[in-house]
DSSP file (Angstrom, degrees, kcal/mol; ACC not computed):
  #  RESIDUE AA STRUCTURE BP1 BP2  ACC     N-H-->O    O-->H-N    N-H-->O    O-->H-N    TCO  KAPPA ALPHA  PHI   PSI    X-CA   Y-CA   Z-CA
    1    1 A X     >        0   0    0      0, 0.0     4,-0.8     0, 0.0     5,-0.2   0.000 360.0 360.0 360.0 -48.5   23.1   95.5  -55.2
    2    2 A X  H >>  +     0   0    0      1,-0.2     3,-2.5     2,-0.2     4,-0.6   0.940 360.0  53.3 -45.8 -50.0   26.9   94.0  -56.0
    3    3 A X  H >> S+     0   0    0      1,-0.3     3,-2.3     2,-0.2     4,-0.9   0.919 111.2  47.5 -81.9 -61.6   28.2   97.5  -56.5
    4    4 A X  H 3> S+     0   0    0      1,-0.3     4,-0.5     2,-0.2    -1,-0.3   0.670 111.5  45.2 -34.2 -29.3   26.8   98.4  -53.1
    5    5 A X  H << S+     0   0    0     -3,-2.5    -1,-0.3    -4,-0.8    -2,-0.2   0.554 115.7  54.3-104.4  -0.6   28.2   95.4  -51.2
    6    6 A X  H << S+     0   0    0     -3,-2.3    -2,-0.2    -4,-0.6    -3,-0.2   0.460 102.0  58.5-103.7  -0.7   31.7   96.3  -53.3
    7    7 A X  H  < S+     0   0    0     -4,-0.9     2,-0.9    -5,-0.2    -2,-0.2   0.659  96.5  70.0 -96.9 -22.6   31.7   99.5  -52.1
    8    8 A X    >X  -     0   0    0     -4,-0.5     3,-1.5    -5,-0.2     4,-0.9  -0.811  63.8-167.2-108.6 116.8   31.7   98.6  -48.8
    9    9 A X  T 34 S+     0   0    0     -2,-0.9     4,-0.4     1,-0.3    -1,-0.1   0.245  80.9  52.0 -86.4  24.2   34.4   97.3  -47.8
   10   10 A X  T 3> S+     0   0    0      2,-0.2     4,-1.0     3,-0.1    -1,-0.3   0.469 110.6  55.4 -64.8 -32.7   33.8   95.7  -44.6
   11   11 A X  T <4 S+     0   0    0     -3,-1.5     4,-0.4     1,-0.2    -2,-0.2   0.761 102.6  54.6 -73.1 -25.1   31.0   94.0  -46.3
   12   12 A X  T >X S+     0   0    0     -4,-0.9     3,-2.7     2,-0.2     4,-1.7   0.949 109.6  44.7-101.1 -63.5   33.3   92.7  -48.8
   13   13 A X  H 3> S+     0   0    0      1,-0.4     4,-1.1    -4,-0.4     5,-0.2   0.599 110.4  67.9 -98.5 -24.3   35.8   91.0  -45.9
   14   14 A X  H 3X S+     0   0    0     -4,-1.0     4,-0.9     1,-0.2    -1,-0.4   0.813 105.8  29.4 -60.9 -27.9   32.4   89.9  -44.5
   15   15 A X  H <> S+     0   0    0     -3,-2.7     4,-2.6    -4,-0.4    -2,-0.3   0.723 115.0  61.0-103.6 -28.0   31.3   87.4  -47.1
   16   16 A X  H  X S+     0   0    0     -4,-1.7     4,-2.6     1,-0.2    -3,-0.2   0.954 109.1  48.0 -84.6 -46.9   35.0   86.5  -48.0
   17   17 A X  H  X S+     0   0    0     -4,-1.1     4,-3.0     2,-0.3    -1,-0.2   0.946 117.4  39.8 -45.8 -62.5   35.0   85.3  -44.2
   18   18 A X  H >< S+     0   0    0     -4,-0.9     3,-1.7     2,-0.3    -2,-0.2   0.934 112.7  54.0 -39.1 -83.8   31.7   83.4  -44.4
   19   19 A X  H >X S+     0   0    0     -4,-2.6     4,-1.5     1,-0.3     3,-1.0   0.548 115.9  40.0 -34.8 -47.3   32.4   82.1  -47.6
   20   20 A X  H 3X S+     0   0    0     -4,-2.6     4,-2.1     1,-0.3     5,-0.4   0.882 113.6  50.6 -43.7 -58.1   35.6   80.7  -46.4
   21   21 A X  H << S+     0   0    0     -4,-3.0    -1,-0.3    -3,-1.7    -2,-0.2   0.170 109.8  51.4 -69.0  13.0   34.6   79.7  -43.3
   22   22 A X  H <> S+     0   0    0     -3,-1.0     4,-1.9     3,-0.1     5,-0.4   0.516 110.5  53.2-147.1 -63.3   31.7   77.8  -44.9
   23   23 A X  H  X S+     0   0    0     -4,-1.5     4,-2.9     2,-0.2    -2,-0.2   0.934 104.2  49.3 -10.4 -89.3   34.1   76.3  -47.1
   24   24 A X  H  X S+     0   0    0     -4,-2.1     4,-2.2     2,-0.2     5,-0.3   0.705 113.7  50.2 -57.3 -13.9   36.4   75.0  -44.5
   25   25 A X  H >> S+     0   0    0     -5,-0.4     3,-1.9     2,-0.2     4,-1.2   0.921 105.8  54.8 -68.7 -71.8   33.3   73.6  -42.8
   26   26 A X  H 3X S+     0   0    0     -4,-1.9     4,-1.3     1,-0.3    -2,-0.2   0.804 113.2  45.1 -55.7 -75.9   32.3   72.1  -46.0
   27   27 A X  H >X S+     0   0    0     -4,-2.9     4,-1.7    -5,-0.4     3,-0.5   0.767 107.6  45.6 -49.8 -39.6   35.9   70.3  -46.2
   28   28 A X  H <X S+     0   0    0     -4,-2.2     4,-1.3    -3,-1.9    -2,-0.2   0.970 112.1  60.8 -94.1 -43.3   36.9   68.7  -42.8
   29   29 A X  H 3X S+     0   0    0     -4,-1.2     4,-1.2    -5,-0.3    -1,-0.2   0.569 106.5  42.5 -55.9   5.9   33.1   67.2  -42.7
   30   30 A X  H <X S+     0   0    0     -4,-1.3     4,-2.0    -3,-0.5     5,-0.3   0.701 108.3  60.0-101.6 -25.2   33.6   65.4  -45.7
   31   31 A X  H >X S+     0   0    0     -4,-1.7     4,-1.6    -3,-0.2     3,-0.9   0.940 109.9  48.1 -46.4 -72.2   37.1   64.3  -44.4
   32   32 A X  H >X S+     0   0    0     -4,-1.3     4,-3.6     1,-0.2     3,-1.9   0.773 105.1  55.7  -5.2 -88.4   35.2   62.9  -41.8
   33   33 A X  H 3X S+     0   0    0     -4,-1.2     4,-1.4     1,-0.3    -1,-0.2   0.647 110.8  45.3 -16.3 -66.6   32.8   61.3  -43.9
   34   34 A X  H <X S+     0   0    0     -4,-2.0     4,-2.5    -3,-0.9    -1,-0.3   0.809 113.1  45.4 -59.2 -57.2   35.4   59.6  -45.6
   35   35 A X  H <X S+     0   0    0     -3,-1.9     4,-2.8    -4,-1.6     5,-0.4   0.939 116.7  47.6 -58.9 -39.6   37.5   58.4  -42.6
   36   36 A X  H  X S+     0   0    0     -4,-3.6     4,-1.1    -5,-0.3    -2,-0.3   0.904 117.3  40.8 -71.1 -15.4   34.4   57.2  -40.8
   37   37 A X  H >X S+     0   0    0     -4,-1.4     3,-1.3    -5,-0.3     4,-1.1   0.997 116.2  57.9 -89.2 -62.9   33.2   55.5  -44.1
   38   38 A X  H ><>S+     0   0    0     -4,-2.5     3,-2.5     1,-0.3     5,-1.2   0.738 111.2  36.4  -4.3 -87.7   37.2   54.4  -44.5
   39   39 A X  H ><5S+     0   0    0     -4,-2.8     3,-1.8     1,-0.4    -1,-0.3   0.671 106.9  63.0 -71.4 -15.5   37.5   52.5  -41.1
   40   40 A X  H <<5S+     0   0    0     -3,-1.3    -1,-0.4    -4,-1.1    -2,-0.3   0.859 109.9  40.3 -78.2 -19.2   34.1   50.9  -41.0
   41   41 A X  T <<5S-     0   0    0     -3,-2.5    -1,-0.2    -4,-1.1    -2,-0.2   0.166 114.8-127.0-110.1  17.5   34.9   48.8  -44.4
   42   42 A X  T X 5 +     0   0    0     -3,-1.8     3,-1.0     1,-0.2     4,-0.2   0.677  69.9 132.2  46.2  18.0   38.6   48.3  -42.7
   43   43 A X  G > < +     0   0    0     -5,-1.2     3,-1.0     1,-0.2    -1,-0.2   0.689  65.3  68.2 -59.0 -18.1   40.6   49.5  -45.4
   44   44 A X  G 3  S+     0   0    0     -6,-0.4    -1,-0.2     1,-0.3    -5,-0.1   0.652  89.9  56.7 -94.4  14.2   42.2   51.3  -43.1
   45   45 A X  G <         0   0    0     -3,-1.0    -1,-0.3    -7,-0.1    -2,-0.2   0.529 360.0 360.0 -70.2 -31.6   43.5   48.9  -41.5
   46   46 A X    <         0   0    0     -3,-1.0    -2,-0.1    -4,-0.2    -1,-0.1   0.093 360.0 360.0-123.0 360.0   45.8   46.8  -44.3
C-alpha cells in the first residue's frame, strides 16, 4: 500500500498537506490553551 501511495505523487503532496495542516492545527490550539490557562491564573499580568 506505501509503495502505491509513493508512486503517486500527488498522493504523496496530499498527506504532506494534511499532515501539516493537522499539525499546525494541533499547535496554535494548544497556544491557546496555554494563553487562556495563562491569563485566567494572572500570571500574565506581573
Amino acid at each position: 500500500m506505501l509503495k502505491n501511495v509513493l508512486a503517486d505523487s500527488d498522493q504523496v503532496e496530499n498527506v504532506i498537506e494534511w499532515n501539516f495542516g493537522l499539525i499546525m492545527f494541533s499547535w496554535y490550539g494548544f497556544q491557546a490553551m496555554l494563553m487562556r490557562e495563562t491569563m485566567k491564573t494572572g500570571d500574565f499580568a506581573r
